[in-house]
C-alpha positions as CSV (number, residue, x, y, z in Angstrom):
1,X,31.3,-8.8,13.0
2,X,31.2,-5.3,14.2
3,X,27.9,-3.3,14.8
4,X,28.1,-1.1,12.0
5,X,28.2,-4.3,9.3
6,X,24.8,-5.9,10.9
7,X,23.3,-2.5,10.9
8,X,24.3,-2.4,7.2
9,X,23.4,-6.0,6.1
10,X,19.5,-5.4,8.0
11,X,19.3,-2.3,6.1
12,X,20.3,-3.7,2.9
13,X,18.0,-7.0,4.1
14,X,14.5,-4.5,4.8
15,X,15.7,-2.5,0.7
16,X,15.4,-6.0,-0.6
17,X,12.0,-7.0,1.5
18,X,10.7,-3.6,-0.3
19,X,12.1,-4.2,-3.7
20,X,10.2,-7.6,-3.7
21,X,7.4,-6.4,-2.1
22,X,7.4,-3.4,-4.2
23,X,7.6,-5.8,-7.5
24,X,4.9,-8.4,-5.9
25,X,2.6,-5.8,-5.8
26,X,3.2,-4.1,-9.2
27,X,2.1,-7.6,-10.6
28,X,-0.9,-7.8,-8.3
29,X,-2.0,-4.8,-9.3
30,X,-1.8,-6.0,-13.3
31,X,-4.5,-9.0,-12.2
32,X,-6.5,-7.1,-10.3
33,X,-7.2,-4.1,-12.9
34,X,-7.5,-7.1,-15.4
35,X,-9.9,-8.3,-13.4
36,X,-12.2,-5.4,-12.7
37,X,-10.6,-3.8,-9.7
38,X,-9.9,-0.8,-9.0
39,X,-6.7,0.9,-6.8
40,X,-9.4,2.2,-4.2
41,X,-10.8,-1.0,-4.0
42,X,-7.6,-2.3,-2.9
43,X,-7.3,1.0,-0.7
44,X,-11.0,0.0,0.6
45,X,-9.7,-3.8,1.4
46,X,-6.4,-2.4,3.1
47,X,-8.4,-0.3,5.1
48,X,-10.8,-2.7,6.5
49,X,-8.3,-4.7,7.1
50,X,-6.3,-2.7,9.0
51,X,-9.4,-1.3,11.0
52,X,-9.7,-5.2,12.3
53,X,-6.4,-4.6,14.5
54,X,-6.1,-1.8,17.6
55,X,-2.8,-0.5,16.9
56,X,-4.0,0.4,13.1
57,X,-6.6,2.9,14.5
58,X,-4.4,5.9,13.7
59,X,-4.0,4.6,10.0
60,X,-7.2,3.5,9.5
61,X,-8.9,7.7,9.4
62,X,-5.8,8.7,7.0
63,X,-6.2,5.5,5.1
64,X,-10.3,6.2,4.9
65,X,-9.1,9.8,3.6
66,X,-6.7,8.6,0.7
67,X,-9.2,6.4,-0.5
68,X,-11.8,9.3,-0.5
69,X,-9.0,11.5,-1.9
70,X,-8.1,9.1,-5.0
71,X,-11.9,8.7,-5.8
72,X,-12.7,12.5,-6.2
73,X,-9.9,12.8,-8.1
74,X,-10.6,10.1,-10.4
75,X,-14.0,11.7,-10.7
76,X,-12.4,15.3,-11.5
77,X,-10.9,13.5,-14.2
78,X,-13.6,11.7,-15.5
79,X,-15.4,15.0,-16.0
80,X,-12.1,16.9,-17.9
């Protein structure tokens, strides 16, 4: 097998890791809202998690500013 066809089959191999992942947490999502939660509490859990390990520390400030960026704007909508 040539370079070119393992390039293609891990490409098409990481498309299907997102597709499921992608579906997995479409589903999640469902229970969790059914349950209370909230997308920025998921964002909140993410981010926590994520400060726990060094090579996360970029993430972690633009993570901390998504989840203040989907609260005001849930709270803009709230007032409209």
């Amino acid at each position: 097998m040539d370079l070119e066809s393992i390039t293609g089959i891990r490409h098409g191999l990481q498309d299907c890791r997102r597709d499921g992942l992608t579906q997995f947490l479409n589903e999640f999502m469902k229970v969790l809202i059914a349950e209370g939660y909230t997308f920025e509490d998921l964002l909140d859990a993410i981010t926590n998690w994520a400060s726990e390990k060094l090579e996360f520390e970029d993430v972690v400030k633009h993570l901390e500013e998504a989840e203040q960026k989907v609260r005001l704007s849930r709270s803009q909508s709230l007032k409209s």
